[in-house]
C-alpha positions in Angstrom: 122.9 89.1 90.9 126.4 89.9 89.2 125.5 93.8 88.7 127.6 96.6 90.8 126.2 99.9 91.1 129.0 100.8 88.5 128.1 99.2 85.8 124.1 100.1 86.5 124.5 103.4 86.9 126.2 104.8 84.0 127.9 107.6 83.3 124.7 108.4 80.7 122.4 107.4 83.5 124.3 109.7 86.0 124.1 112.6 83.8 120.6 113.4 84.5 121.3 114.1 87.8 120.2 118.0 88.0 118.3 118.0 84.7 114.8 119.8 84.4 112.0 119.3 82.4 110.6 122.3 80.3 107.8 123.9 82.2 104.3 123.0 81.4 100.9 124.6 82.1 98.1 122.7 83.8 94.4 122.7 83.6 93.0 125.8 85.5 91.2 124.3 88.7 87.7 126.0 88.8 85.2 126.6 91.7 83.0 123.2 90.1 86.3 121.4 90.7 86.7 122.6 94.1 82.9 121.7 94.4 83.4 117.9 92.9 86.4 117.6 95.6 84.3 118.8 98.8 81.6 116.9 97.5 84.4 113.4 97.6 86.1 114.2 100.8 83.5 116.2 102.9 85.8 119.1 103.6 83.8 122.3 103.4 86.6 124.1 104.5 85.4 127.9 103.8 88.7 129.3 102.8 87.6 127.3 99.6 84.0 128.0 99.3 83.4 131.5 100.1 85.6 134.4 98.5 84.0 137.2 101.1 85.1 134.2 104.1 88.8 134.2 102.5 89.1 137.7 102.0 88.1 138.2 105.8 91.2 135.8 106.2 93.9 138.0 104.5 93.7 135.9 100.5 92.6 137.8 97.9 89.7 135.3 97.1 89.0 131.9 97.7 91.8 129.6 97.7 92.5 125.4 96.1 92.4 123.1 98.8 96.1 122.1 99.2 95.5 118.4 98.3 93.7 119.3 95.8 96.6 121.4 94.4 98.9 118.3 95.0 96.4 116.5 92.0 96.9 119.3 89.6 100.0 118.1 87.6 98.1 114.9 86.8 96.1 117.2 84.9 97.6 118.5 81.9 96.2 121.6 79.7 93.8 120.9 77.1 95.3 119.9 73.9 98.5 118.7 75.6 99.5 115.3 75.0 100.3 112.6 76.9 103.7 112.4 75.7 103.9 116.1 76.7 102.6 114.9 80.7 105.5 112.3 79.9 108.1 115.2 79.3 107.4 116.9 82.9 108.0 114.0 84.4 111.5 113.0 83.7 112.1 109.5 85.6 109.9 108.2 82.5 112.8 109.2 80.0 115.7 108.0 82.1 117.8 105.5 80.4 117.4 102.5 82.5 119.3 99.6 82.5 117.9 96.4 80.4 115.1 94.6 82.6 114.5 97.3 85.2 110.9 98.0 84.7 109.9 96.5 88.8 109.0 100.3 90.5 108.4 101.0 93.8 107.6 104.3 96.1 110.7 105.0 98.4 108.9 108.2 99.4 107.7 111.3 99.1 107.6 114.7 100.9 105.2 117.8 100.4 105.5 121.5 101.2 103.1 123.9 100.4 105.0 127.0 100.2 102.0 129.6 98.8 98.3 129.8 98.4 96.7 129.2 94.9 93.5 130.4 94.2 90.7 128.8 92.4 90.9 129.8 88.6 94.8 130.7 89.1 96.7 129.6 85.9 99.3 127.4 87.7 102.4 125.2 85.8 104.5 122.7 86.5 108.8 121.8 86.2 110.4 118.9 87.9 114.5 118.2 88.0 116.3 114.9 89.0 117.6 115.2 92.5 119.9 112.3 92.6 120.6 109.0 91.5 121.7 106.2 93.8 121.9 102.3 93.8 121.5 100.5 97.0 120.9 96.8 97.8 117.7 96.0 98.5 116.1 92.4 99.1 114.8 92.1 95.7 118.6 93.2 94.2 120.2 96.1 93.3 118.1 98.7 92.9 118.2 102.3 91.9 116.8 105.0 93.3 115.6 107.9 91.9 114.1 111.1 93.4 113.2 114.0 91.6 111.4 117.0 92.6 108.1 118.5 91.2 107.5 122.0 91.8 104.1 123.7 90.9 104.2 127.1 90.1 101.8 130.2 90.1 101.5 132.9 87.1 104.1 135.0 89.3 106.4 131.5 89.1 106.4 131.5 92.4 106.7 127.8 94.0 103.0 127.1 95.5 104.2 123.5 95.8 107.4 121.6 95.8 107.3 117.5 96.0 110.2 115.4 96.2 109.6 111.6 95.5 111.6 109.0 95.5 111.2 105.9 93.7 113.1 102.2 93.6 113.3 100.5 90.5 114.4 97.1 90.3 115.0 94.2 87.9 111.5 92.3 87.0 111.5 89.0 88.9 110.1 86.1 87.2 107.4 84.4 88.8 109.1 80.6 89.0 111.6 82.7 91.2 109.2 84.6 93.3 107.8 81.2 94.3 110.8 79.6 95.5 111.4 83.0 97.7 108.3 82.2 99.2 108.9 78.5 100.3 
């Protein structure tokens, strides 16, 4: 491959480093969600079941399950579009050199900073971290990571994800085969 990480990561491309993505409410979680989810996974947990149980515990009623809360931004208020789920998620808008469309996770860390409660009105913001090229085995690749934050109605971070994904040029199939001999 004849690219350099100059000439793939352009100055345009660069400056989205540190951009944010307008704020966006999600759906409001309720207590049938939080039923559907224990029903899936099996964890009664009663800190999510029974508001006198996560009173007793110091919450003020009974609380998402974190994984659950990790699901949320995939699910965007009613009447938003999916161009608006789009614009909350800004590795979708970067502009990308020609050909790289291959995408691969290169991680992803959680921290669950506050509780959120089951009917909470919670919304979501995400920025670009950084923007790197590395060599990998497929090529040059670049790497993206951008952290998600979910927010309660105080805008207080409940949840903040950074994930990092590789992005490479797409591989045609005659020269995956040849790899492979």
């Amino acid at each position: 491959m004849t690219d350099s990480s100059e000439s793939i990561l352009t100055p345009e491309l660069r400056s989205w480093i540190g951009r944010n993505s307008r704020p966006a409410q999600l759906e409001t979680m309720s207590a049938s969600d939080v039923r559907r989810y224990v029903d899936a996974t099996g964890d009664a947990n009663p800190l999510w079941l029974d508001d006198d149980f996560a009173r007793s515990a110091g919450y003020r009623s009974r609380l998402l399950p974190p994984t659950l809360v990790g699901w949320v931004p995939f699910s965007m208020k009613e009447g938003d579009s999916a161009s608006s789920s789009d614009a909350t998620d800004l590795r979708r808008q970067l502009p990308l050199p020609d050909g790289y469309t291959n995408v691969r996770n290169a991680g992803s860390e959680t921290e669950w900073l506050q509780p959120a409660y089951v009917g909470e009105q919670l919304s979501t913001r995400s920025r670009i971290v950084d923007i790197v090229a590395r060599q990998g085995r497929t090529g040059l690749g670049i790497y993206i990571t951008q952290e998600e934050q979910i927010l309660n109605s105080r805008q207080e971070i409940v949840m903040r994800r950074r994930h990092t994904v590789a992005v490479f040029p797409e591989r045609k199939f005659s020269d995956e085969k040849k790899e492979i001999r």
